[in-house]
N, C-alpha and C positions, 0 to 999 in steps of 0.2 A: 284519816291520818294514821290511824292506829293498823287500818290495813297494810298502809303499804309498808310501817315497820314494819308488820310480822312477814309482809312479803319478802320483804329485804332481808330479817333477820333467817328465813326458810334457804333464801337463795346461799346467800353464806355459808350458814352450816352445812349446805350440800356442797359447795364446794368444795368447801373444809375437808370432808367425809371423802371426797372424792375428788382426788389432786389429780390426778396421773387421767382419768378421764375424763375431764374438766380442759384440760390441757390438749388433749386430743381433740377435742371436738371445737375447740377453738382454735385448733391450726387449721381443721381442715372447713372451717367456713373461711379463714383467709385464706387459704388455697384456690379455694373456690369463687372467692372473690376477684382473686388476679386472671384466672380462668374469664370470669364473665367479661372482666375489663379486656385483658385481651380480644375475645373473638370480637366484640360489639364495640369498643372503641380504638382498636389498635395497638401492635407493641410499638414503645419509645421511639419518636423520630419516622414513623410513618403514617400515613391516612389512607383509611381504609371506605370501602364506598359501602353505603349502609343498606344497601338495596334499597331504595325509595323513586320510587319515576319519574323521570323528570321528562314532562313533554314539552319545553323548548328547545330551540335547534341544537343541533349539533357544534356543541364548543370542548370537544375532546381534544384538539388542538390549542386550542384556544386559553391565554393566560388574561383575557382582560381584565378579568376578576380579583388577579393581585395588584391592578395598577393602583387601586387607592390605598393600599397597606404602603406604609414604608418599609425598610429592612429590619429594625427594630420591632414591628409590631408584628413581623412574619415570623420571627425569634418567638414571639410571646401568644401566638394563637394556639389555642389549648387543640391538643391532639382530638380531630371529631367531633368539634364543637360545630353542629350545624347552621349556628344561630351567627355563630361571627365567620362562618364561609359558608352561601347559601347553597354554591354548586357542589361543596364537598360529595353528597349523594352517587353523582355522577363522574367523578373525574380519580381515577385512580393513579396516583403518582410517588415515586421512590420518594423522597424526606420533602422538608423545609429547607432545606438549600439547594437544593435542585430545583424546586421552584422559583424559589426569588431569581435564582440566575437566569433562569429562560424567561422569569417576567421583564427584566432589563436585558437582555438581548433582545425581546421584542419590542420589549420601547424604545430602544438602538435604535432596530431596522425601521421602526416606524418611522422615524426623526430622518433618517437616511433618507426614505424612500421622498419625505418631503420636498428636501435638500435636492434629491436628483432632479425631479423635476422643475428645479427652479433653475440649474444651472449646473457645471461640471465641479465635481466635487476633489478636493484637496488634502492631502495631508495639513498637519501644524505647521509645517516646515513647505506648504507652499509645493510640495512636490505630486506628481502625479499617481493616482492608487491605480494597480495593479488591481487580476483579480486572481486569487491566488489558493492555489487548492495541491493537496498531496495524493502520490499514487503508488499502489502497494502490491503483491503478488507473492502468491504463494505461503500465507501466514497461516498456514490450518495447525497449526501445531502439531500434537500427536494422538494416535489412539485409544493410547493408554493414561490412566492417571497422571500427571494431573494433568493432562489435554492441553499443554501447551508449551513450550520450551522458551529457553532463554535467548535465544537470538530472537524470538519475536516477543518477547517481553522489555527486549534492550529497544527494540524498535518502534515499541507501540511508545516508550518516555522518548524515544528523540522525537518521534512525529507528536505528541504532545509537547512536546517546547517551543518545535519551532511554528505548530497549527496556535501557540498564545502568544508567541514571538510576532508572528506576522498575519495573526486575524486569516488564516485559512479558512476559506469557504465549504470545501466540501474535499470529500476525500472518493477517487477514484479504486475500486479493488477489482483487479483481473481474473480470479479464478484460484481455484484450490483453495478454497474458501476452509475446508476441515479435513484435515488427511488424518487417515488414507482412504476412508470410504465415504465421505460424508456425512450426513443424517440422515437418520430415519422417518421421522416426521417434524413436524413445528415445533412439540414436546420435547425435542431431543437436548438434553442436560449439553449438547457440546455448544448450542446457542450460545450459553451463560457461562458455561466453563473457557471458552476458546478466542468468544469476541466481546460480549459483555464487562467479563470480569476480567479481562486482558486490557482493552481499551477504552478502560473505564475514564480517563482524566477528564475532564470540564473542557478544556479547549478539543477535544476529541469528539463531544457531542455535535455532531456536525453531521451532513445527510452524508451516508458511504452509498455510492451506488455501484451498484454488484453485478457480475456476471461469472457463469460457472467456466472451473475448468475439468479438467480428464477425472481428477478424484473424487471431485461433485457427482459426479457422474456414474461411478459406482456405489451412490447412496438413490437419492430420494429428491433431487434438483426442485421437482416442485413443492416440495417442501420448503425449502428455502426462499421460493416467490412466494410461500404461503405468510412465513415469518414478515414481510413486510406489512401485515396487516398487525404485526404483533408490536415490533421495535417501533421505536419513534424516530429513527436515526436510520436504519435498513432498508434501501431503496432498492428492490430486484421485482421491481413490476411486470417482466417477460422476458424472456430468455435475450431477446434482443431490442434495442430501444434507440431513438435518440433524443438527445437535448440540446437547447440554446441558450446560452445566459451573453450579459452585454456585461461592458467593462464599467465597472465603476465613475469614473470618472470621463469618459467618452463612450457614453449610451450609444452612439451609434455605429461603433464598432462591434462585431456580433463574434463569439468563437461556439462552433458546431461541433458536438460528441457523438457519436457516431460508436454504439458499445453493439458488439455481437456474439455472437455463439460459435465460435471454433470449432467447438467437439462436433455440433449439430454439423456445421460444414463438411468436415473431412471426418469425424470418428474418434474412437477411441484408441490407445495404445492396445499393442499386443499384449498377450497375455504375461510377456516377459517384464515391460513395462517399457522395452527401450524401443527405437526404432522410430516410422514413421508410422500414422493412423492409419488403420487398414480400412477406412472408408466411411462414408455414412451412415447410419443404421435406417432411418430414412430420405431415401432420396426425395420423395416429393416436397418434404420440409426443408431439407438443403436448399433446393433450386428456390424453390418459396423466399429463401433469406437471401438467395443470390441476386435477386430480383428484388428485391426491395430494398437491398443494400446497394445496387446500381442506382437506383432512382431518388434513393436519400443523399447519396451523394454527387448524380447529376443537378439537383435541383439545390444544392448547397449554395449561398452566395456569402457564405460570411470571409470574414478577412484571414480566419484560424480555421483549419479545421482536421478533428482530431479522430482518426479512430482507435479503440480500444479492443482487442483480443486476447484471449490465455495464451493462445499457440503462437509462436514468433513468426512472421514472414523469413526472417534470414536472422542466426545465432549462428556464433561462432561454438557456444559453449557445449555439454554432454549429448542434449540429445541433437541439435544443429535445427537447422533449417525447416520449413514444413513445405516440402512438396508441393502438398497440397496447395495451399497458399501464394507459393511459388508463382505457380501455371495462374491461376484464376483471379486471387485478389492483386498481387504487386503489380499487372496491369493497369487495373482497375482503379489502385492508389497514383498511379501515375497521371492516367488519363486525366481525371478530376483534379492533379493538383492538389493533394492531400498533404498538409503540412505534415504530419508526424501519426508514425504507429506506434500504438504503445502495446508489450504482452509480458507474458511473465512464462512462466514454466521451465525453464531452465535458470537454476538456481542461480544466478549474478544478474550485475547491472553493464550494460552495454551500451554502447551509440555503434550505431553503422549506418552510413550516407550512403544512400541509393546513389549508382554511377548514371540511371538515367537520364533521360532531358524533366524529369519530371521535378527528382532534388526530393525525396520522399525521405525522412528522416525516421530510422528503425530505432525503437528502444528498447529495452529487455527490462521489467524492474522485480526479476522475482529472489531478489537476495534478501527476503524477511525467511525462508526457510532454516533451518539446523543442517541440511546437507548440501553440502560443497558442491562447488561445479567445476571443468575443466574445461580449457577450452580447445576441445577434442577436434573441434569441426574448423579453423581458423583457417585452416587453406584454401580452402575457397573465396573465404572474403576478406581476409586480412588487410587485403589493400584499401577496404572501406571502411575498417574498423577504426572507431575516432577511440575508442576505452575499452577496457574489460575489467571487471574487479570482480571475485569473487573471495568469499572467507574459507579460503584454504588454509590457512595458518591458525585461526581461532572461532572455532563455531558456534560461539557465543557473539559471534561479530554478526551484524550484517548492516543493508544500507535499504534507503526509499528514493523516491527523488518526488522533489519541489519545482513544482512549476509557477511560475509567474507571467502575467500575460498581460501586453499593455500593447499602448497605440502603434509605436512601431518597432518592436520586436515580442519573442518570444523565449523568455530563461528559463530552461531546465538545470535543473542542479542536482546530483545525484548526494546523498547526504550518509553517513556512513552513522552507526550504532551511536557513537560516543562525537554525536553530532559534530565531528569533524567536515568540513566538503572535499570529497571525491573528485568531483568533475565537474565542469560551468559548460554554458552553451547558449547560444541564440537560435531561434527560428525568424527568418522577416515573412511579413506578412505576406498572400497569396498577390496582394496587386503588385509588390513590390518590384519592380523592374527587375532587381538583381534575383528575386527569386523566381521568375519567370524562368529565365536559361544559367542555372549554376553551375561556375565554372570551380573545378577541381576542388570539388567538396563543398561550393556554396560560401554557407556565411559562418561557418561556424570557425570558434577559436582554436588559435594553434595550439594544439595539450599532446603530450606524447600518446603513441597510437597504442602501445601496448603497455601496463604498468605490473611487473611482474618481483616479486620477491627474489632475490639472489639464491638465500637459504634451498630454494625449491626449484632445483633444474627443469629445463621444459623438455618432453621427450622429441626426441627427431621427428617422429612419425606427427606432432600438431604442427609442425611448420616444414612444410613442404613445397617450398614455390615455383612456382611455375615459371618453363621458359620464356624469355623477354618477349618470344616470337607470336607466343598467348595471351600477355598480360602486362603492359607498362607495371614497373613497379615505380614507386612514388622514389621522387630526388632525394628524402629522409635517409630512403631503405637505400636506395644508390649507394649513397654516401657512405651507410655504414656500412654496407658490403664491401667497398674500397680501401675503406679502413682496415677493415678484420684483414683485407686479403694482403697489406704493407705489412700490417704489424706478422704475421706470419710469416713472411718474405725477408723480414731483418730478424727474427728469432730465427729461421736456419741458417741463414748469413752468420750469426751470430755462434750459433752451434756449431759450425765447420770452422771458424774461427777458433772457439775454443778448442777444439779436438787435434788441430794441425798444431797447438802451443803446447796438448798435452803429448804429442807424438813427439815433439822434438825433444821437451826434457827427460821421457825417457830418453832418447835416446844420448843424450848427455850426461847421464847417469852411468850407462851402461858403458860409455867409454870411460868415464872416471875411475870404475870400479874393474873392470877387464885389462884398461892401460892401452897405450897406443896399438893398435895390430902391425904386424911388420910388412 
């Protein structure tokens, strides 16, 4: 006893003696301490995996692990603690609430998947589920700090409102995935800068599956297939792919995806950036996808079927049409009876109805960019353009579109920044009689063909039409040309009218003031 006073009374009086370095060496072991805790247990609201090996299977996917926690007790599991999560070792994940949410979305799906096979599945309200997924183009942001702009920052909150609004499945992206050059490897900070930390919302965690365009293209593309092994959400498994999913509520209606590689096809832009692709850089890989992309889509049977590209078949907008694509695929969309193309690269959203016997529906959805588009190229196809919208006026604007897909039809809906809608539409499906042979644009709704701001005149040289002898123009445009050409016809009517009233008061003046002549 008597030691440990005198140890205690020792300890004292040296601190006494010694305030100012007593003090120091006391911050810096709890310095030291926060240090240990950090690297070995984690900072606040994360878990870290502790290196330890775990030789059972692979559940890096896998949440079954939180199904016996409630919400509550996910709140309360101490950061690291091995002993109340046993696979903590092996599973590296952003917080406790990013968990619990994917551990009840996959109790969801599981509950679902049971449901499906027992019989066709319903809303509350008794009505039919669609299967419902969002498609986007052109959102690379920029190359400079902070990597990403406000028109795709407006757009990443509308597609998180309406992907919690309406339980969206999956999110389709066409290309230009990071402008203006891509990435440079898997490492590359624009990953997290561009698409991460853009589309971060909880209804957004959803699989995107990816394909490059022309500005992927001047990076490191397989890097970007590399990244899929990285995201949990990032699906670019090959440069070209397809998929089959069935419809919620009628399993046995199928819609086929059908995603490819444009650039690979036809190439890249000139060096200027404008024009059309000066070619393939490999021809054996082109023909390769040309060929494989016949036979995925010969062998299609399902009731939808969708392909997706960067490069447009036919745009009215800046850069227009792809030649390329032209000549080779919009046959090849025809033949097989292809419900709809989707692309992006020309900055707006667009519909344009194929006038062949095929009824191939074109779409454009790259209005998530900051740069405007015009619609430079419209004489050529204005007569099939059902929309055009681009943010000309405000380049904090832009739009996506929403598709919806059910037994017998198909809704696209083109949805604008400030989740107003743009444009509606149907697709019927491939057996559909009426969409067998579409008469004067098919099935889709009557919506004005062109929507254009007053404030911002169109120049002569986008709307140039073609003699009647070349080209029916549609009974709309008829009409309004017979209009314009009256209302001009009683305005000089009108003008020589006034002119003979103001000729004669002069001259009634000019006697008053002169007096009679003799």
């Amino acid at each position: 006893m008597g030691r440990v006073v005198f140890g205690y009374g020792l300890l004292r009086g040296t601190v006494l003696k010694h305030k100012t370095a007593s003090l120091c060496l006391l911050g810096a072991a709890f310095v030291g301490f926060l240090c240990y805790s950090y690297i070995h247990e984690g900072r606040p609201g994360k878990v870290r995996s502790t290196g330890v090996d775990y030789e059972g299977p692979d559940l890096f996917d896998s949440f079954s692990f939180l199904q016996p926690y409630s919400p509550a007790e996910l709140e309360k599991l101490a950061i690291g603690e091995a002993a109340g999560n046993p696979l903590d070792p092996v599973r590296v994940v952003e917080n406790l609430i990013e968990l619990e949410e994917e551990a009840l979305v996959q109790a969801r799906s599981e509950i679902n998947q049971t449901v499906l096979h027992n019989g066709p599945v319903y809303d509350d309200s008794g009505n039919e589920i669609g299967l419902r997924f969002l498609i986007i183009s052109d959102w690379g942001g920029k190359p400079e700090p902070p990597y990403t702009t406000h028109t795709q920052m407006n757009v990443g909150r509308a597609m998180a409102e309406f992907s919690r609004r309406y339980d969206c499945s999956f999110v389709l992206s066409l290309g230009d995935n990071f402008c203006d050059k891509g990435v440079t490897s898997v490492d590359d900070h624009r990953f997290e800068d561009t698409f991460e930390d853009v589309f971060s919302q909880p209804s957004l965690q959803r699989p995107w599956y990816i394909i490059a365009g022309d500005k992927d293209y001047k990076g490191n593309v397989s890097a970007q297939i590399e990244y899929t092994k990285v995201s949990r959400r990032w699906s670019f498994e090959s440069k070209y792919y397809k998929m089959s999913a069935n419809l919620p509520t009628y399993r046995n209606i199928s819609v086929d995806y059908v995603m490819i590689d444009t650039v690979e096809l036809c190439g890249v832009l000139p060096p200027s950036g404008k024009g059309q692709p000066i070619g393939p850089a490999n021809i054996t890989a082109a023909e390769k996808q040309w060929a494989w992309l016949e036979h995925a889509l010969k062998n299609s049977g399902a009731e939808y079927l969708v392909v997706g590209g960067h490069y447009p078949v036919y745009s009215g907008g800046r850069q227009g049409s792809t030649e390329c694509l032209v000549k080779r695929l919009q046959p090849m969309l025809d033949k097989f009876r292809v419900s709809a193309y989707f692309s992006g690269h020309d900055h707006s959203v667009q519909h344009i109805k194929s006038a062949n016997s095929g009824g191939v529906h074109y779409f454009v959805a790259g209005a998530a960019s900051a740069d405007d588009d015009r619609p430079e190229h419209l004489d050529g196809i204005y007569s099939n353009t059902r929309y055009f919208w681009t943010n000309h006026l405000d380049h904090t604007e832009g739009a996506f579109l929403y598709c919806d897909v059910r037994k017998d039809q198909m809704s696209v809906t083109f949805i604008k920044s400030d989740e107003s809608i743009l444009y509606l539409g149907t697709i019927l499906p491939r057996s559909n009689p009426a969409n067998e042979k579409p008469e004067n644009g098919g099935n889709w709704l009557t919506i004005p063909v062109l929507k254009q701001h007053r404030n911002v005149p169109t120049k002569p040289k986008y709307f140039q039409p073609k003699p009647q002898s070349q080209m029916q123009l549609p009974n709309a445009f008829q009409q309004y040309r017979q209009r314009q050409a009256q209302q001009r016809s009683r305005q000089m009517q009108q003008n020589q009218r006034q002119n003979l009233m103001r000729n004669r008061q002069r001259q009634q003046s000019r006697r008053r003031f002169m007096g009679p002549s003799l």
